[in-house]
C-alpha angles and dihedrals in degrees: 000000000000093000089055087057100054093042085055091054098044082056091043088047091047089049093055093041082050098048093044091047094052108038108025101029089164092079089065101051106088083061100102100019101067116120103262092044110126111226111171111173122185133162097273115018134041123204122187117187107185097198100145090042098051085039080054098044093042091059087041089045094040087042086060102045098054090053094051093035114033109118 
């Protein structure tokens, strides 16, 4: 049972990520460009370390959890 409901609220989750990607793109567009984000660029090779926006998402994400999911 618990395992149903988890699988519900990842596609719900999904769903929402989906919607918000498609029809309002600009939500999205701070993720990459925060202070703290790693951009190296060479000729040949591009590397992109998103610290400061996982740091970002993982408070949001962790934020959101704990409402639905507090006892």
């Amino acid at each position: 049972m618990a395992i149903g409901k988890l699988l519900i609220y990842i596609g719900f989750f999904a769903l929402a990520a989906g919607l918000a990607m498609t029809y309002a793109p600009g939500l999205l567009g701070w993720f990459g460009k925060l202070p703290g984000d790693i951009r190296i660029e060479t000729k040949h090779s591009f590397i992109f370390i998103p610290i400061t926006s996982m740091l970002v998402i993982s408070i949001i994400l962790t934020v959101i959890i704990n409402l639905f999911f507090r006892r």
